[in-house]
N, CA, C and O atoms as a Maestro MAE file, in Angstrom:
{
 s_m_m2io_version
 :::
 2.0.0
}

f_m_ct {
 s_m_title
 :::
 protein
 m_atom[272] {
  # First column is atom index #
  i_m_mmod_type
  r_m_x_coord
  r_m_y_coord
  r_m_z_coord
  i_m_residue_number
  s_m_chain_name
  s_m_pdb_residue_name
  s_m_pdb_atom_name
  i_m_atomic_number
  :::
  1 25 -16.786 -2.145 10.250 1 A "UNK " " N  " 7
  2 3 -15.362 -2.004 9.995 1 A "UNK " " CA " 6
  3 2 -14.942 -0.581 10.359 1 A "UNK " " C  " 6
  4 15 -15.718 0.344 10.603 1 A "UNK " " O  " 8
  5 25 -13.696 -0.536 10.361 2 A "UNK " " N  " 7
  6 3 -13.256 1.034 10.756 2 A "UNK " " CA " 6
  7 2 -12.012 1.081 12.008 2 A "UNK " " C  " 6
  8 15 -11.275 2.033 12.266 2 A "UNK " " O  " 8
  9 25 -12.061 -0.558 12.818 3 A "UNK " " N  " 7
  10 3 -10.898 0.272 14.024 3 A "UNK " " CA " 6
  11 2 -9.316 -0.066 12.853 3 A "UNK " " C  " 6
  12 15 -9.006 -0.372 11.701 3 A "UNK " " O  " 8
  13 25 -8.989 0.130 13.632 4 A "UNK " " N  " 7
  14 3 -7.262 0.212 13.309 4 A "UNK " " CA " 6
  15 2 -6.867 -1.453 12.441 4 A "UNK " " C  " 6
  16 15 -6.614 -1.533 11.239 4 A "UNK " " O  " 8
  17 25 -6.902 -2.514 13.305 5 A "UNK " " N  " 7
  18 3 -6.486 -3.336 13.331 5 A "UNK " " CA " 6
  19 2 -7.252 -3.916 11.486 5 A "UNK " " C  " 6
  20 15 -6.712 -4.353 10.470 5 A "UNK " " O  " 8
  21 25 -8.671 -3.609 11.852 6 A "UNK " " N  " 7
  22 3 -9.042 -3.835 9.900 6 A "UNK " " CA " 6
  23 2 -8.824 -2.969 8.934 6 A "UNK " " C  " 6
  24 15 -8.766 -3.108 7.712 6 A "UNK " " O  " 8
  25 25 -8.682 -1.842 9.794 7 A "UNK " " N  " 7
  26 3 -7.516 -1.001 8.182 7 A "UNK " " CA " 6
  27 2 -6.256 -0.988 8.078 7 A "UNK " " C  " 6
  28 15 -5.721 -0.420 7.126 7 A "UNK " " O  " 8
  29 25 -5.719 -1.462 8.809 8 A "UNK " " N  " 7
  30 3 -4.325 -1.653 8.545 8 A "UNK " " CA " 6
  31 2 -4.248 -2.780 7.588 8 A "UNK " " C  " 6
  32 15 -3.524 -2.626 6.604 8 A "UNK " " O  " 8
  33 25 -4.861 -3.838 7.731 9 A "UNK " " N  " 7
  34 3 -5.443 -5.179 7.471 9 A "UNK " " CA " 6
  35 2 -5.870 -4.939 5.755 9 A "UNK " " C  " 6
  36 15 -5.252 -5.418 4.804 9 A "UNK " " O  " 8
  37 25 -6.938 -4.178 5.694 10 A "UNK " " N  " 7
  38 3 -6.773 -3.504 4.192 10 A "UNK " " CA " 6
  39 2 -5.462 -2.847 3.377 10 A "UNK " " C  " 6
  40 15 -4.997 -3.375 2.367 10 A "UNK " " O  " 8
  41 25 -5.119 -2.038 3.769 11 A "UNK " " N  " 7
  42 3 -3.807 -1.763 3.145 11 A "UNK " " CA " 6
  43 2 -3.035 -2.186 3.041 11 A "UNK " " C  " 6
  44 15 -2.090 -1.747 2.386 11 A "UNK " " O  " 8
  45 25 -3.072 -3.558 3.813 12 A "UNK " " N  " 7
  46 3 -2.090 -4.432 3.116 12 A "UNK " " CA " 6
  47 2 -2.410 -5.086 2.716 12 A "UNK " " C  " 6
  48 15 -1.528 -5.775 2.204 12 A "UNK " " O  " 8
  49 25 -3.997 -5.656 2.467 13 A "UNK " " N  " 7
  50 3 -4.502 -6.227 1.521 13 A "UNK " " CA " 6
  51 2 -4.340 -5.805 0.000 13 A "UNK " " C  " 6
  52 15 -3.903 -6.597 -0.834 13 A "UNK " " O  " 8
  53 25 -4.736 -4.443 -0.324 14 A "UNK " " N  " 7
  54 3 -4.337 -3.565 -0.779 14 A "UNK " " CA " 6
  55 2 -3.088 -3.783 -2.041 14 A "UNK " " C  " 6
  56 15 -3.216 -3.835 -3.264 14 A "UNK " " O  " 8
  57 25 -2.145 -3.859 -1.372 15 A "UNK " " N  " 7
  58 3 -0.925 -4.242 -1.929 15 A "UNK " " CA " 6
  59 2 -0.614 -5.812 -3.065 15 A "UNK " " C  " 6
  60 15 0.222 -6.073 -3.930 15 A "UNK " " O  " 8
  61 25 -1.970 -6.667 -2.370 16 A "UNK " " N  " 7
  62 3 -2.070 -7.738 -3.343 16 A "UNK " " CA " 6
  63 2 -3.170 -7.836 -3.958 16 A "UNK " " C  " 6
  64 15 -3.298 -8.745 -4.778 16 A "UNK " " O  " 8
  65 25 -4.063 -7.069 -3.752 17 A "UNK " " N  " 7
  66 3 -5.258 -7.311 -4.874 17 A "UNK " " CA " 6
  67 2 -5.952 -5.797 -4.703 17 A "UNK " " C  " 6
  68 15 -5.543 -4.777 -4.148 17 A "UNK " " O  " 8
  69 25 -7.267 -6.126 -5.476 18 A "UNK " " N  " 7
  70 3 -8.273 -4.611 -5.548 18 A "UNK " " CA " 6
  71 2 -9.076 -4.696 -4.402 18 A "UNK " " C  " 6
  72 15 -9.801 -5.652 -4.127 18 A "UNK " " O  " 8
  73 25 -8.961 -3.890 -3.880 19 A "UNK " " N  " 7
  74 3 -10.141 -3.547 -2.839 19 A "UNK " " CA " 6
  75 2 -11.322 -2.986 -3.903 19 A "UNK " " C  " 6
  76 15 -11.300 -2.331 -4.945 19 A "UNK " " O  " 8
  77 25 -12.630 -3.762 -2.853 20 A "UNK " " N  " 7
  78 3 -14.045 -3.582 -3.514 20 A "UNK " " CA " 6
  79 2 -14.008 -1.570 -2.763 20 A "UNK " " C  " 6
  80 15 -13.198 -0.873 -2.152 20 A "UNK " " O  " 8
  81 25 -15.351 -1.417 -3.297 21 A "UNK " " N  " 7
  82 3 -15.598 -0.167 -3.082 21 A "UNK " " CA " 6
  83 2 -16.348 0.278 -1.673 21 A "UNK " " C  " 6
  84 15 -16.666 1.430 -1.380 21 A "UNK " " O  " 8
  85 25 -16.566 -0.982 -0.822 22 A "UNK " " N  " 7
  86 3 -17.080 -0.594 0.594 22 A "UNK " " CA " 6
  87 2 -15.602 -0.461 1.438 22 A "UNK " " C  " 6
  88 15 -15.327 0.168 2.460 22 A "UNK " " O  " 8
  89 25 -14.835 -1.268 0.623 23 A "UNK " " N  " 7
  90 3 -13.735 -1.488 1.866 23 A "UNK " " CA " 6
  91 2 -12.809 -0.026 1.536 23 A "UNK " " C  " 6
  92 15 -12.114 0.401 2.459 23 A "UNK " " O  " 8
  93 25 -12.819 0.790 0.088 24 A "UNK " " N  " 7
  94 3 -12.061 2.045 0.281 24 A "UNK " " CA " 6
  95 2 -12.984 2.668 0.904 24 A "UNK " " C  " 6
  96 15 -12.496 3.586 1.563 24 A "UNK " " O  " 8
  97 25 -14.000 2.599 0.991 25 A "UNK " " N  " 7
  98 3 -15.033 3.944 1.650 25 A "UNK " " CA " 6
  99 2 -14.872 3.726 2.919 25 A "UNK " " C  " 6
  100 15 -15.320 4.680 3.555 25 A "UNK " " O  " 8
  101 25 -14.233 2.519 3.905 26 A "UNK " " N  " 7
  102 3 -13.841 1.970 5.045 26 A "UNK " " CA " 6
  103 2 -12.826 3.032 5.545 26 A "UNK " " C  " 6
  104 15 -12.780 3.841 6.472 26 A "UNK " " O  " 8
  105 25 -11.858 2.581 4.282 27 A "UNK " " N  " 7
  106 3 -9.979 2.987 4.529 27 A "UNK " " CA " 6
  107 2 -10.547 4.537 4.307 27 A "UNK " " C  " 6
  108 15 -10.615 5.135 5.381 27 A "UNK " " O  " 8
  109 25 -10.948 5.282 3.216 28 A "UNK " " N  " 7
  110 3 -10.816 6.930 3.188 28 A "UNK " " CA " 6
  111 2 -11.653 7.705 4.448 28 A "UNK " " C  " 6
  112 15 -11.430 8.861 4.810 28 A "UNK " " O  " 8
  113 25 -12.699 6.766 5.046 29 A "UNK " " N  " 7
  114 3 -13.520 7.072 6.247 29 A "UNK " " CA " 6
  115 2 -12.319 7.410 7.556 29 A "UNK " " C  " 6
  116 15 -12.188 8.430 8.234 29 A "UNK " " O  " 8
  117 25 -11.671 6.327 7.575 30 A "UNK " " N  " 7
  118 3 -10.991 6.125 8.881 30 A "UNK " " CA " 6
  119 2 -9.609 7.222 8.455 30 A "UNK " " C  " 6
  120 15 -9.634 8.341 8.968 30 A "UNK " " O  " 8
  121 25 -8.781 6.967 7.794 31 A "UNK " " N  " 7
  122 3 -7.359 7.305 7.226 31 A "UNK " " CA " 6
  123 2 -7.107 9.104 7.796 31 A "UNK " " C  " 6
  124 15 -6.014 9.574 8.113 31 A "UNK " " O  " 8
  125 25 -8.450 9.860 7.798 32 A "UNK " " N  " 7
  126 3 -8.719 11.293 7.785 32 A "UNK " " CA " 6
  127 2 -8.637 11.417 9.613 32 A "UNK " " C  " 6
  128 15 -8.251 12.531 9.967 32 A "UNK " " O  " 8
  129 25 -8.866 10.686 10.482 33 A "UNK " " N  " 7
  130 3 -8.773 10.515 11.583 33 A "UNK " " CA " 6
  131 2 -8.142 9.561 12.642 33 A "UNK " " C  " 6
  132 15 -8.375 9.244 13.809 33 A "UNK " " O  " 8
  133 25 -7.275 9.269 11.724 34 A "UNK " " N  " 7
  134 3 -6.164 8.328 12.639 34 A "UNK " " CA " 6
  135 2 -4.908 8.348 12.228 34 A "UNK " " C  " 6
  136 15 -4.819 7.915 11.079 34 A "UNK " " O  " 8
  137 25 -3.611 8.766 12.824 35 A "UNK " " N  " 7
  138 3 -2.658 9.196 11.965 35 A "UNK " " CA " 6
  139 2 -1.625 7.535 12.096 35 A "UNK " " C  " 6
  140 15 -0.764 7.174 11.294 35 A "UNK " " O  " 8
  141 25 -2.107 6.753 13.420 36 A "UNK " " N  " 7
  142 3 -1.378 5.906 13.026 36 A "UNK " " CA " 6
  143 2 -1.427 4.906 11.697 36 A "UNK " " C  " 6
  144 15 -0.811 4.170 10.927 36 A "UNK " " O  " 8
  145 25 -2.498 5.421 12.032 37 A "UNK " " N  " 7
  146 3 -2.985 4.367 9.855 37 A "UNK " " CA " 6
  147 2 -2.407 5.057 9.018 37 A "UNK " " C  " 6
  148 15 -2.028 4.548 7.964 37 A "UNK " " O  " 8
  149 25 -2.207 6.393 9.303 38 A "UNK " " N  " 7
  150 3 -1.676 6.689 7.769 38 A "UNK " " CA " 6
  151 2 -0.574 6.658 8.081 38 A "UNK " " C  " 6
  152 15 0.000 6.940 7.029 38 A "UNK " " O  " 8
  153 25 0.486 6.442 9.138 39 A "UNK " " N  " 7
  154 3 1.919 6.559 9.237 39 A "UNK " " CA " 6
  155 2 1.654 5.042 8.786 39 A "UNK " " C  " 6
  156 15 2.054 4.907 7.630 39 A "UNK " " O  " 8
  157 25 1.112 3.844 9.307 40 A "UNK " " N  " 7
  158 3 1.361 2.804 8.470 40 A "UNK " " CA " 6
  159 2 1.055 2.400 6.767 40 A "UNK " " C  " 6
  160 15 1.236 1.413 6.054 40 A "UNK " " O  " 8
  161 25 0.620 3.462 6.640 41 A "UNK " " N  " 7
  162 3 0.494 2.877 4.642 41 A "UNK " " CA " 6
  163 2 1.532 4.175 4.209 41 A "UNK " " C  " 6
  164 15 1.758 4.485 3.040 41 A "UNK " " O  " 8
  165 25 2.074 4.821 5.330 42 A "UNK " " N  " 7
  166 3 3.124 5.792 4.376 42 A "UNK " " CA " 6
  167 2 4.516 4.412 5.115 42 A "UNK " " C  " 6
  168 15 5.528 4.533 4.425 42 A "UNK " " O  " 8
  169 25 4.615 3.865 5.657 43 A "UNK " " N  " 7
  170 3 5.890 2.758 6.080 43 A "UNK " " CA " 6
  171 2 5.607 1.601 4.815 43 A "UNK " " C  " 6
  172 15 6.462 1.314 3.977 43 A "UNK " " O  " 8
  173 25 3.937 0.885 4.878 44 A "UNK " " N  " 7
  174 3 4.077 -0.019 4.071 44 A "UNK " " CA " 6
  175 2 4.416 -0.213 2.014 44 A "UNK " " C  " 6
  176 15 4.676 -1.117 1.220 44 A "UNK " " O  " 8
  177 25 4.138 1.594 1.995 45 A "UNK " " N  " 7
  178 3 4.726 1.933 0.855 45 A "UNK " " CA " 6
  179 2 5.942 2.234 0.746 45 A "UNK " " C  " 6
  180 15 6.359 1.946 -0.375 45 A "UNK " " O  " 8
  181 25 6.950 2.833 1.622 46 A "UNK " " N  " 7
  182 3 8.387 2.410 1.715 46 A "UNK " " CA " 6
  183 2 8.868 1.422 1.694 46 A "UNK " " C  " 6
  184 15 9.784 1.236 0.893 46 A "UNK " " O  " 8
  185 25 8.476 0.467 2.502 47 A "UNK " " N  " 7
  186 3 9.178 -1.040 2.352 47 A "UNK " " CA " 6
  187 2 8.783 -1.677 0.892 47 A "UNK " " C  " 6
  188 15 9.531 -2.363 0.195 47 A "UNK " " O  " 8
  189 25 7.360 -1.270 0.574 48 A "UNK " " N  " 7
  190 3 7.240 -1.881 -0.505 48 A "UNK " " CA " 6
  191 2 8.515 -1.117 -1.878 48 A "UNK " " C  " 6
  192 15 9.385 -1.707 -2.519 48 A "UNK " " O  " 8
  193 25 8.260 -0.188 -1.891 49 A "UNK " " N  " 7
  194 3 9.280 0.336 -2.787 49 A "UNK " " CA " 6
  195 2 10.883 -0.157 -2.966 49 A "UNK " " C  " 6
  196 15 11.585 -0.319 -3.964 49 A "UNK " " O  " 8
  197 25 11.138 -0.325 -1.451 50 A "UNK " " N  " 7
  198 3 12.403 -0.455 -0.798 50 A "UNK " " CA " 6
  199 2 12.603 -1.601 -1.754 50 A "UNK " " C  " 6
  200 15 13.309 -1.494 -2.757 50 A "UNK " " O  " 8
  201 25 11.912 -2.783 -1.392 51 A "UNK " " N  " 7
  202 3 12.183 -4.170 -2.249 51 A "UNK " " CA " 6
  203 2 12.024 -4.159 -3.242 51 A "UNK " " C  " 6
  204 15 12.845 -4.847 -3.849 51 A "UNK " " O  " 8
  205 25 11.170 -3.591 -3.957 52 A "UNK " " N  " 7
  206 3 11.416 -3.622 -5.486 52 A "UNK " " CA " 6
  207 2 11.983 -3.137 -5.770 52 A "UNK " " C  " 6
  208 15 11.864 -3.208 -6.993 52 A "UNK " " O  " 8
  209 25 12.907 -2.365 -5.496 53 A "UNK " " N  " 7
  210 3 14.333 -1.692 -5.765 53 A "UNK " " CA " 6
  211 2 15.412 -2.564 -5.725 53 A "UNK " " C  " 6
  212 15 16.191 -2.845 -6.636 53 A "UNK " " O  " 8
  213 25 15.375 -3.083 -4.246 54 A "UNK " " N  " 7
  214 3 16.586 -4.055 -3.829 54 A "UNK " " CA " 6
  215 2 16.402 -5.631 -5.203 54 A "UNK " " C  " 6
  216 15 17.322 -6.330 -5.627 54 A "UNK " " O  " 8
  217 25 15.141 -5.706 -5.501 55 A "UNK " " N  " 7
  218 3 15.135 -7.458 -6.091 55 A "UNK " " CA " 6
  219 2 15.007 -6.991 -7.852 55 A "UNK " " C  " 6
  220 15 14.634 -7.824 -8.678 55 A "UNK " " O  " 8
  221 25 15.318 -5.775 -8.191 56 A "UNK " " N  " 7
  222 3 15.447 -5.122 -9.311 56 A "UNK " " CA " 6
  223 2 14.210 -5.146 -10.120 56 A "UNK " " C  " 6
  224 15 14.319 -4.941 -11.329 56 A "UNK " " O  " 8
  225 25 12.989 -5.382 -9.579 57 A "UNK " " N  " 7
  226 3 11.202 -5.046 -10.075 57 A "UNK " " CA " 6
  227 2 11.500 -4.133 -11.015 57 A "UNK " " C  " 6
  228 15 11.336 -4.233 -12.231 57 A "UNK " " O  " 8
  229 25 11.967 -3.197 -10.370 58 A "UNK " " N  " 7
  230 3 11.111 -1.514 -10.805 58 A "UNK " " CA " 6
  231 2 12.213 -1.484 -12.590 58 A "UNK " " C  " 6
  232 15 11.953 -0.851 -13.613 58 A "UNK " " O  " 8
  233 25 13.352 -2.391 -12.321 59 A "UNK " " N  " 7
  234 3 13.801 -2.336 -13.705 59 A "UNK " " CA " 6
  235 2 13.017 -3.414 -14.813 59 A "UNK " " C  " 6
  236 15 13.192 -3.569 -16.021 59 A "UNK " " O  " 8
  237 25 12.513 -3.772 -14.295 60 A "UNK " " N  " 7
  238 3 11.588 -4.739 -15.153 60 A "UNK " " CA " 6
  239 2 10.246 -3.769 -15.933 60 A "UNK " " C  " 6
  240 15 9.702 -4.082 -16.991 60 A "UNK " " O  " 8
  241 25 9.966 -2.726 -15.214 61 A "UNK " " N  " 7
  242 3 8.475 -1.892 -15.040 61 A "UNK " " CA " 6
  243 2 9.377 -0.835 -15.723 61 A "UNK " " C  " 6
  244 15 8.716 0.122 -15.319 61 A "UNK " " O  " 8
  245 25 10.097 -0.413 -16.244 62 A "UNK " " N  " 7
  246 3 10.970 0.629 -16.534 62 A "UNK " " CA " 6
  247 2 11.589 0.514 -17.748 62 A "UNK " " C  " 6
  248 15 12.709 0.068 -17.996 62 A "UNK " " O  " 8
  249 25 10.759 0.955 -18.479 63 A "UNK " " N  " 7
  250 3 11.022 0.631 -20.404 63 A "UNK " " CA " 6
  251 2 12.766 1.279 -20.441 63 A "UNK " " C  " 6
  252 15 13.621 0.715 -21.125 63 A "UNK " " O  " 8
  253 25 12.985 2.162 -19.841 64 A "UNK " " N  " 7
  254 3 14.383 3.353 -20.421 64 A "UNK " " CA " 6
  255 2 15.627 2.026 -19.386 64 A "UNK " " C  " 6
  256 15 16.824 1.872 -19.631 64 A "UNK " " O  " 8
  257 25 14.985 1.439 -18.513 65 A "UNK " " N  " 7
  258 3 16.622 0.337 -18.110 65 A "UNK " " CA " 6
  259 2 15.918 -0.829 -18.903 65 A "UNK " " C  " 6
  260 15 16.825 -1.287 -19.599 65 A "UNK " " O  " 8
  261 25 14.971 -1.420 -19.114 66 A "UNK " " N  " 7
  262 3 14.518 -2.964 -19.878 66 A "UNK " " CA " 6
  263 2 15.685 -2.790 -20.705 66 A "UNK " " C  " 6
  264 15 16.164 -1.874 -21.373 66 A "UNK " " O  " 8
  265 25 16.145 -4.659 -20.279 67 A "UNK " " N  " 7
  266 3 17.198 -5.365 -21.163 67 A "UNK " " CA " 6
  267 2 18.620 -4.736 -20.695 67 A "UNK " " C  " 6
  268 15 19.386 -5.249 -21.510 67 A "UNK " " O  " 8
  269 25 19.289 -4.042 -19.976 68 A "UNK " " N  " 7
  270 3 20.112 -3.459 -19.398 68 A "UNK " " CA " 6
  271 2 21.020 -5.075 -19.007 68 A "UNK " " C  " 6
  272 15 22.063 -5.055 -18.353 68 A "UNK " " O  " 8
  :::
 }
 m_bond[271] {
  # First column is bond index #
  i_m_from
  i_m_to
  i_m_order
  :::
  1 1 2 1
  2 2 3 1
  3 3 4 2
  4 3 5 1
  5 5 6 1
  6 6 7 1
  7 7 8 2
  8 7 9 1
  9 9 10 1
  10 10 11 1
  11 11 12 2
  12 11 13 1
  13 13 14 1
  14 14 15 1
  15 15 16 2
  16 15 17 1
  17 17 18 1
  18 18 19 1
  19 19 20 2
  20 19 21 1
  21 21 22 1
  22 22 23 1
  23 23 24 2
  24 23 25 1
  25 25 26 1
  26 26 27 1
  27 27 28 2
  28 27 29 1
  29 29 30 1
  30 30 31 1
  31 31 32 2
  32 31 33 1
  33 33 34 1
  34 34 35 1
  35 35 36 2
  36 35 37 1
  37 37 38 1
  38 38 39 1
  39 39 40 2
  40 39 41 1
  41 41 42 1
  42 42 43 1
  43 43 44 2
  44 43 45 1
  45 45 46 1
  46 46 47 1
  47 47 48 2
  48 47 49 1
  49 49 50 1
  50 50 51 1
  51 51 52 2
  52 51 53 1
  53 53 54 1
  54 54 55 1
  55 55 56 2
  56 55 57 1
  57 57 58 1
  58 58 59 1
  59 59 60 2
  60 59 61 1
  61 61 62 1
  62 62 63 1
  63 63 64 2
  64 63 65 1
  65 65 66 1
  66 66 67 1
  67 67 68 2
  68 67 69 1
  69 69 70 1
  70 70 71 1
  71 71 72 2
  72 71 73 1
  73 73 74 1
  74 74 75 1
  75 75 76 2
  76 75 77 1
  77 77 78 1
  78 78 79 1
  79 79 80 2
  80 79 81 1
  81 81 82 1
  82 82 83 1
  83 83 84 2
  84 83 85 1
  85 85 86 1
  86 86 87 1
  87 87 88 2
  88 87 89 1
  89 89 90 1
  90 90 91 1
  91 91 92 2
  92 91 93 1
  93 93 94 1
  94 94 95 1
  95 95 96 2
  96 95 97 1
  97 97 98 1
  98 98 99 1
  99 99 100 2
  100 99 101 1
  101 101 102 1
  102 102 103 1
  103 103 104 2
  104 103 105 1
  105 105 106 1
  106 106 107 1
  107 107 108 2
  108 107 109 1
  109 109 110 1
  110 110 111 1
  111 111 112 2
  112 111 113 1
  113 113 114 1
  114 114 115 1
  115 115 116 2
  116 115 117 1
  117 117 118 1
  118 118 119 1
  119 119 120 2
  120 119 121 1
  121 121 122 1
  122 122 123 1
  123 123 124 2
  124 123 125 1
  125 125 126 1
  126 126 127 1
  127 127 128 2
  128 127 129 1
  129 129 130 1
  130 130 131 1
  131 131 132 2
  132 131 133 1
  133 133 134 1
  134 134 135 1
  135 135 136 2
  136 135 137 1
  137 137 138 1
  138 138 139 1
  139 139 140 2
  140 139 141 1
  141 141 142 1
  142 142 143 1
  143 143 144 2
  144 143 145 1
  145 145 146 1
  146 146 147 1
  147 147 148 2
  148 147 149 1
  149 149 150 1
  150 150 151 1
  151 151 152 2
  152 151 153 1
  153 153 154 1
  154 154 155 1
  155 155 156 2
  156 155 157 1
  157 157 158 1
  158 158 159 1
  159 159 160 2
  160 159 161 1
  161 161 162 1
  162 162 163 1
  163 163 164 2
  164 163 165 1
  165 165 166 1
  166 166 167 1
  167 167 168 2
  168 167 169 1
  169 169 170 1
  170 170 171 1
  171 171 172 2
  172 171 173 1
  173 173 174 1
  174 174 175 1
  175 175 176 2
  176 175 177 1
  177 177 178 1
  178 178 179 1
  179 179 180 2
  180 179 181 1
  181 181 182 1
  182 182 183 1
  183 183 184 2
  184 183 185 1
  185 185 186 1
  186 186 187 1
  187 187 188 2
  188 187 189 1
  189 189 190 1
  190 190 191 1
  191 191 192 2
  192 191 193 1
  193 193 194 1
  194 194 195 1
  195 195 196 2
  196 195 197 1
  197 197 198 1
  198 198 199 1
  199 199 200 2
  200 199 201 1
  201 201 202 1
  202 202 203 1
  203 203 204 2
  204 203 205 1
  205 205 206 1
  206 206 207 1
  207 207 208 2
  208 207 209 1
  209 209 210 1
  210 210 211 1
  211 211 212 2
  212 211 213 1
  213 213 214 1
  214 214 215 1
  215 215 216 2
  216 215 217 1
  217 217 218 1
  218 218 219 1
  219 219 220 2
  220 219 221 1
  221 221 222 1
  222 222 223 1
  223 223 224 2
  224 223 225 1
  225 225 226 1
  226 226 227 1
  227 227 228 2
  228 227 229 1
  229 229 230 1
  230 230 231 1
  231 231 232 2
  232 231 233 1
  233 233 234 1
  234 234 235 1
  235 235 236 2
  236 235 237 1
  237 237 238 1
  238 238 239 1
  239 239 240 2
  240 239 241 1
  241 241 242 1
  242 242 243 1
  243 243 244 2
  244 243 245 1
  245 245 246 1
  246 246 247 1
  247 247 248 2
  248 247 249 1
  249 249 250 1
  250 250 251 1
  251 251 252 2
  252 251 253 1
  253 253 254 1
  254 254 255 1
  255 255 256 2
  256 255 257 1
  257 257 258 1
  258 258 259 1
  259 259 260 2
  260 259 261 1
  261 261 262 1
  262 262 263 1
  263 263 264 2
  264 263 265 1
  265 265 266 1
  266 266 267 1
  267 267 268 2
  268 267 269 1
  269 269 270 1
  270 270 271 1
  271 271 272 2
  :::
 }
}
């Protein structure tokens, strides 16, 4: 493991479950030498944010708006 296409593949795995501990030692191996991987988990954490903003998540996760 290690080109692009399976770490990108992780980090967005990532996003729905736990990565075991070979597959971060994969992602922190590669991430230090490829900037398009890390421009994609700094995009796929924007969008992710983006929507839980837009579908009102983050007020659900957010004791000070809960019940608003």
């Amino acid at each position: 493991m290690g080109k692009c296409k399976d770490i990108t593949r992780l980090l967005s795995d990532a996003l729905e479950r736990k990565l075991g501990m070979r597959e971060w030692l994969a992602v922190g191996a590669h991430l230090p030498t490829c900037s398009g991987c890390r421009n994609f988990r700094k995009h796929i954490g924007l969008l992710r944010a983006a929507s839980r903003a837009m579908s009102g998540l983050d007020d659900i996760d957010d004791p000070e708006t809960r019940g608003r």
